[in-house]
N, C-alpha and C positions, 0 to 999 in steps of 0.2 A: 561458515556456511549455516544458514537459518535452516531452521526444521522443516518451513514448506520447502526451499530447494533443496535439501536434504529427499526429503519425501520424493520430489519432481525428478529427481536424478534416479532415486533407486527406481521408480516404475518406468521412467522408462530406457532404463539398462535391462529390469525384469521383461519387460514388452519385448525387447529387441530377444534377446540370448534366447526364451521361452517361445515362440513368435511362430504360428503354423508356416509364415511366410520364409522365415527362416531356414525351417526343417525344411521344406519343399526345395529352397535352393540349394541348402546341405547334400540334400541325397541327389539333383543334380549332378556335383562337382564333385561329390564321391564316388557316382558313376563311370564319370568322364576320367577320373584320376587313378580308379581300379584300372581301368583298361588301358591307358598311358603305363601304368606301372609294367603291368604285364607284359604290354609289348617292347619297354624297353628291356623288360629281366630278357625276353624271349631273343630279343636281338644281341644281346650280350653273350648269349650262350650262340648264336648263330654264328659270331665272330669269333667267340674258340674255338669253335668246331673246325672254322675254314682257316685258323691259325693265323685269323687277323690281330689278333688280342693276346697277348699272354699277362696273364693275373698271378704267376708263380705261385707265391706259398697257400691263395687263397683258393687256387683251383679246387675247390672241394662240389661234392653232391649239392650242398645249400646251391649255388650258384650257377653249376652247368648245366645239371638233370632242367630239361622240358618237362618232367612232372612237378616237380619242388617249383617252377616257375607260379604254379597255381598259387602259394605261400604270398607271393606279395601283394597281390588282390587283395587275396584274406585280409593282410593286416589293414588296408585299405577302410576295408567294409567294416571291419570290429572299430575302428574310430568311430563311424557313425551312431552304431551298436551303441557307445558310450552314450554317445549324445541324447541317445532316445532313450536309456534310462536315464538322464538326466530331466528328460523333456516332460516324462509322466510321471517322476517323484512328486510332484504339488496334488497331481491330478488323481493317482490313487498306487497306494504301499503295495499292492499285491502285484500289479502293474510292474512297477518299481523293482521291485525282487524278482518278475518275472524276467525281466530285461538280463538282468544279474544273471541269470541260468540260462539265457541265450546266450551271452558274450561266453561264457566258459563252455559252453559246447562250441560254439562256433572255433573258441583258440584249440578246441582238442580235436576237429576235423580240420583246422588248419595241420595242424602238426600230422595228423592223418596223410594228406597230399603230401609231404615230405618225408615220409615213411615208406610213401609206396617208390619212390625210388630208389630206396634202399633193399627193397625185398628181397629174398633169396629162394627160390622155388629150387625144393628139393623134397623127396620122399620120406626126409627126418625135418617137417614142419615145425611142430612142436619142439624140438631141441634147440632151436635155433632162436635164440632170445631177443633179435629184433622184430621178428615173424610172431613169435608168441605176441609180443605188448601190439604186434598189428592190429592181430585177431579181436585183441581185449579193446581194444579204442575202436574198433568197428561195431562190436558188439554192443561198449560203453554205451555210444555215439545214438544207438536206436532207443534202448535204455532212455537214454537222458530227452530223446527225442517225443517219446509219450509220456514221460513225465511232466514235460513242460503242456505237451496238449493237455493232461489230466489238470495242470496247475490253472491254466486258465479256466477250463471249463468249468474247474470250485467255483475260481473267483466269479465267472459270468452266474451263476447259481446264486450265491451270495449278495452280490450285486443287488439282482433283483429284488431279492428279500429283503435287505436290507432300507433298500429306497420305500417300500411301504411305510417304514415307521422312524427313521430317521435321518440324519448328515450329518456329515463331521463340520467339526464347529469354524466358522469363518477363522479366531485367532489360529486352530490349527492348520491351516489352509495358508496361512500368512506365514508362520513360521515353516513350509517345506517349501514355500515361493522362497524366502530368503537364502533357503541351503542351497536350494538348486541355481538360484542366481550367484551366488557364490562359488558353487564347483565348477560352472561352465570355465570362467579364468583360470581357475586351481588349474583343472586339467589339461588347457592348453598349456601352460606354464608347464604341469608336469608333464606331458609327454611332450615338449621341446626338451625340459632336461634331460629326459630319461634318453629319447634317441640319439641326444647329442653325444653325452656320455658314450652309450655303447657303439659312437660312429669313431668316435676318439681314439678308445680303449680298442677297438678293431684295429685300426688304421696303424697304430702306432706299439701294437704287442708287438710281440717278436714272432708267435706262431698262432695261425689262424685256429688251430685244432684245439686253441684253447677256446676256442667260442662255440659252444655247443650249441645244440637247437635247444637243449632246457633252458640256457642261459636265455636265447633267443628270445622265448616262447613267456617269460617271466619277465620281458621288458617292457616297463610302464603298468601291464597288469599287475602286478605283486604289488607296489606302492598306490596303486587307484583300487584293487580291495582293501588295502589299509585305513586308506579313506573313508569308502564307506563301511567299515566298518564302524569309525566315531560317528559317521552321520549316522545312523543306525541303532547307535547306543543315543544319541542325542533326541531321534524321535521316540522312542521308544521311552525316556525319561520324559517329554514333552507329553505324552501322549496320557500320561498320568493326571494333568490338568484336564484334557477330555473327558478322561471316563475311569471308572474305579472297576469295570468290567475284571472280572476274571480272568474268564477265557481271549480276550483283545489282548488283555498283558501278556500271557499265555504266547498267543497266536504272536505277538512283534517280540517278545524273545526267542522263540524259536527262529525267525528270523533272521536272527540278529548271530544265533545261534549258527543258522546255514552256513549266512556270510562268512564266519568265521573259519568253518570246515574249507570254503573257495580258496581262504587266503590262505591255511594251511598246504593246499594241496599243491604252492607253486612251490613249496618246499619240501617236497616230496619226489620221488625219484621212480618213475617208468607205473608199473603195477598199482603200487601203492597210492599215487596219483592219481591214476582211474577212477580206483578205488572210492580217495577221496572226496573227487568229484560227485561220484554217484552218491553216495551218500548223503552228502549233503541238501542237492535236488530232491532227492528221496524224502528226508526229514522234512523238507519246507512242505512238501505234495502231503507227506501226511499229516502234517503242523495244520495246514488249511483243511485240510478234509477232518479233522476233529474242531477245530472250530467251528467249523457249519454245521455239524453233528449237535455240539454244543448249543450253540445258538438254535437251533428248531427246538432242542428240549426247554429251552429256559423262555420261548416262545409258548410252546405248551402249557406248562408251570403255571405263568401268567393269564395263558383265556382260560 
């Protein structure tokens, strides 16, 4: 294949996969497919109830509870979640990261709606160790929830300032077009493997009890932060041909820094996990908010 069809091919695979017209039909068919979801889980559990169905060793919470139903929407809607961090990597990093601390709130109120089916109200609240990790992933959940508004509003700040005096440079612009052209495949590839895997390994264990909601809840996510975490090391190294900035190196290791606390946290167990999570949002909110800090001083400096 020649360079120009070489060329001819990647732009328009990059047009297609990157494509507003794209995302518009995505979220569509994502809508249409949360709510099919839902109402088949719904009708599933309608047919146990009336003892039209017997599912034996899987009868468990995941599957009967009308609250846990809310669960497969979720994972529904966190597919598209992917996509749109995928869709605003070229288009801007803070963006990009910010997407990354939506999807990982959104899988910890997932998991939230299948918690609340399990709740146990009693007058020893806090003794009760499914009820305590409620509390802390509702609490989590708010937490993580104005952290991300604060994460944007740096960046929207930033932004502005930044557009006065300069742009990122068209080669870098090309290189996070090419990553993101490239993980759109990855990830479908990886989450056909990863669900097929755990449809397999379900089906075919000897006891369902061995499939935990953690297990659950780490499927496809665990190996797609792995992911980017090399994208992440790779712009971040790219990013060095841009600019020799301090505070930018600074600012995209920290980041890079987060992601790594995200990928950490599916290996972590109830508490700790939260924990996790928060932390890392936390770091990236103050990672941006001292680079702006930085960048107005060194703007100073300068007039």
């Amino acid at each position: 294949m020649s360079k120009h069809k070489l060329s001819k091919f990647y732009s328009s695979v990059n047009s297609f996969f990157l494509s507003e017209a794209l995302k518009e039909k995505l979220e569509k068919v994502i809508v249409v497919a949360a709510i099919i979801s839902f109402a088949i889980h719904l009708g599933i559990i309608g047919l146990i109830d009336f003892n039209l169905l017997d599912i034996g060793e899987y009868d468990g919470n995941f599957i009967i509870s009308p609250i846990s139903a809310i669960y497969t929407p979720f994972s529904i809607i966190l597919i598209y979640e992917v996509y749109l961090l995928v869709f605003y990597l070229p288009k801007s990093i803070t963006i990009y990261i910010g997407k990354q601390y939506e999807i990982i709130t959104l899988i910890l109120i997932r998991k939230i709606f299948y918690d609340l089916s399990n709740l146990e109200f009693s007058s020893s609240w806090f003794s009760i160790e499914g009820d305590i990790q409620f509390t802390i992933d509702i609490v989590a959940t708010l937490v993580l929830f104005y952290l991300i508004y604060t994460f944007y509003k740096l960046n929207s700040k930033n932004k502005v300032e930044k557009e006065k005096i300069t742009s990122k440079t068209k080669s870098h612009i090309k290189v996070k077009n090419i990553f993101a052209t490239i993980l759109v495949p990855t990830i479908v590839m990886l989450a056909l493997f990863s669900f097929g895997s755990w449809f397999y390994e379900t089906i075919s264990g000897t006891e369902y009890s061995s499939v935990s909601i953690k297990s659950v809840n780490t499927i496809f996510f665990d190996d797609f932060f792995t992911i980017l975490i090399l994208i992440d090391v790779l712009l971040l190294l790219f990013s060095f041909l841009q600019t020799e900035e301090f505070s930018r190196v600074i600012r995209n290791s920290g980041f890079v820094i987060s992601t790594i606390l995200i990928k950490l946290s599916f290996s972590a167990d109830n508490i700790i996990n939260t924990i996790l999570i928060v932390v890392a949002v936390s770091f990236g909110v103050i990672i941006l908010h001292i680079y702006n800090k930085y960048f107005k001083l060194n703007q100073t400096l300068q007039a």
